[in-house]
C-alpha positions, -999 to +999 in steps of 0.1 A: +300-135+327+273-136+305+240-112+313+215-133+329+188-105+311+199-111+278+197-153+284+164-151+298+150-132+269+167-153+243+151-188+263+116-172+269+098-183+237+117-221+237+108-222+272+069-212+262+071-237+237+083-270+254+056-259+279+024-254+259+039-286+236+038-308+266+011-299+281-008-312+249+012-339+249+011-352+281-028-349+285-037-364+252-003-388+243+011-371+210+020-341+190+049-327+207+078-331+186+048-320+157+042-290+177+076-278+191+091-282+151+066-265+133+068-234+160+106-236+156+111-238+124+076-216+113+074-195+136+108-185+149+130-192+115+153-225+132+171-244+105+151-277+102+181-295+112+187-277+143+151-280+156+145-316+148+177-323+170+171-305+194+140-315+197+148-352+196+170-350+227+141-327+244+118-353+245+145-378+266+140-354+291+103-343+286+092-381+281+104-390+315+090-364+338+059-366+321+061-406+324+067-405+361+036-378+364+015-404+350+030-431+368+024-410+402-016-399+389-020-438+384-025-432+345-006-464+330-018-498+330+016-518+335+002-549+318-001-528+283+033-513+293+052-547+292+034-554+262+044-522+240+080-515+255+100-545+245+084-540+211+087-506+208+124-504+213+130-533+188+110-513+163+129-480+169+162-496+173+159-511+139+147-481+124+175-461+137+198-487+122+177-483+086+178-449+087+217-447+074+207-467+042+172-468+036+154-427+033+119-445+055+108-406+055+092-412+021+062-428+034+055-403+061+026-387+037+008-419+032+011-420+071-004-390+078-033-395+053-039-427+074-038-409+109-061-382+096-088-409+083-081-425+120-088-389+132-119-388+118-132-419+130-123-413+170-145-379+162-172-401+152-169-423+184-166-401+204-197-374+193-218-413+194-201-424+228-233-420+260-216-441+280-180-450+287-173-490+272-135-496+278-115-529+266-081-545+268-063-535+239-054-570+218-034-562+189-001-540+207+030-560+197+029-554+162+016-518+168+042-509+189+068-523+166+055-503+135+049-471+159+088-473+171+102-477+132+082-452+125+093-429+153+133-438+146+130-438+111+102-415+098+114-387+123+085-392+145+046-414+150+049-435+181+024-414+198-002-407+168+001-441+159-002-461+189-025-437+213-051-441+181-052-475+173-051-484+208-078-462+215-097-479+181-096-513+200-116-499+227-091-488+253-096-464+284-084-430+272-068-420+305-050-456+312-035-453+271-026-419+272-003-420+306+012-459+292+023-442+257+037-413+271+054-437+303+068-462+275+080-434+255+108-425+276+121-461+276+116-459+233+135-424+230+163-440+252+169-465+230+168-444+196+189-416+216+219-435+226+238-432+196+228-399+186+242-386+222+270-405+216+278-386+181+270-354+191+279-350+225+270-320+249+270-299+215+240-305+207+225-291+239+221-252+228+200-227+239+169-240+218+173-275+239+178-263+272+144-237+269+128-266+257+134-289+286+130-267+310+095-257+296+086-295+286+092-306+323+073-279+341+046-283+319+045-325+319+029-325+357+003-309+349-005-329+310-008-357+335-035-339+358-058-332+330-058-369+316-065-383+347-096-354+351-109-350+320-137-369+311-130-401+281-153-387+260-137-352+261-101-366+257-114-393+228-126-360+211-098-336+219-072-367+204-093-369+175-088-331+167-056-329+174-047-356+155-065-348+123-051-310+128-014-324+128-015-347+104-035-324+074-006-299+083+018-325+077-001-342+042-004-305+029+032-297+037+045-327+022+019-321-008+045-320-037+058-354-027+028-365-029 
């Protein structure tokens, strides 16, 4: 029988991980498979392989608990929801199926430079917002088609990409943060199913199982501080997160660029 000591030590820091990544992410709509990667593989020396899968099956568990916080905080307008899903899973879908043939990771700089210049522009917003002017999003079905390839094939964007744009076109912070992350789960579902189905229960190592057990305590509470926090505070707080994660990403990938 293994000792229960010795486990807990070795989950600790994944466990503190998943949790401080979903809190992030579930208060402001992105940045934690940026997050939970970069800590792995930085931080605590995990092969880049090993963290991106693990972290890719993570977020089937994180996505949901976090997606029925927001449901239960009333966080998602289910009108945007319909309109993103059906979309979303097309997009990821397909670029799951490019993946094997076409290397779609190539034009994850150029990405990045364009989030960070999107970054920039919700920190302009929301340092000029006075008073809070929401709209209904118009422009989602293509978005939420280029923000699933991208997820499937780029190894990762849906929530950078849409919660951004979305929130360009005038939508309500709180109501686009808890409908990214509730559509999410649906989106990772769908890019998930053959990956499970390759790998099996092997793929569920100690790195996964802190993770999700970090990433679902934390997503309640993600949920609590988007539906508390006032628009202009979250508008900002996406804003710096966003251009923080996507510089790191531009200057890591600065040699293929």
């Amino acid at each position: 029988m293994p000792d229960i000591t010795s486990l807990l030590i070795d989950i600790a820091p994944f466990i503190a991980i998943g949790m401080a990544a979903q809190m992030i992410d579930g208060a402001l709509g992105m940045a934690f498979g940026v997050i939970t990667q970069t800590l792995l593989v930085s931080a605590l020396g995990v092969p880049a392989a090993t963290a991106s899968a693990s972290v890719h099956l993570v977020e089937l568990f994180t996505t949901g608990a976090s997606g029925a916080s927001h449901i239960w905080h009333r966080n998602v307008d289910w009108g945007l929801f319909w309109r993103l899903v059906p979309f979303g899973v097309l997009g990821g879908v397909s670029g799951a199926y490019l993946l094997s043939s076409i290397d779609a990771s190539a034009a994850r700089p150029f990405v990045m430079i364009y989030l960070t210049g999107i970054g920039f522009y919700l920190l302009w917003r929301a340092i000029r917002m006075s008073k809070p002017r929401f709209e209904d999003p118009r422009y989602t079905r293509p978005l939420a088609l280029a923000g699933g390839f991208l997820d499937a094939a780029g190894g990762g964007g849906w929530g950078p990409v849409v919660t951004s744009n979305l929130m360009i076109q005038g939508g309500d912070p709180r109501k686009i943060i808890g409908t990214v992350n509730s559509a999410e789960f649906l989106l990772t579902l769908s890019i998930s199913i053959a990956f499970i189905a390759t790998l099996g229960f092997a793929a569920f190592t100690t790195i996964t199982v802190g993770l999700i057990i970090g990433g679902v305590i934390a997503a309640p509470f993600g949920a609590i501080l988007a539906n508390r926090v006032q628009p202009r505070t979250l508008l900002l707080a996406v804003a710096v997160v966003l251009i923080v994660t996507s510089s790191y990403s531009i200057i890591k990938a600065w040699p293929i660029i």
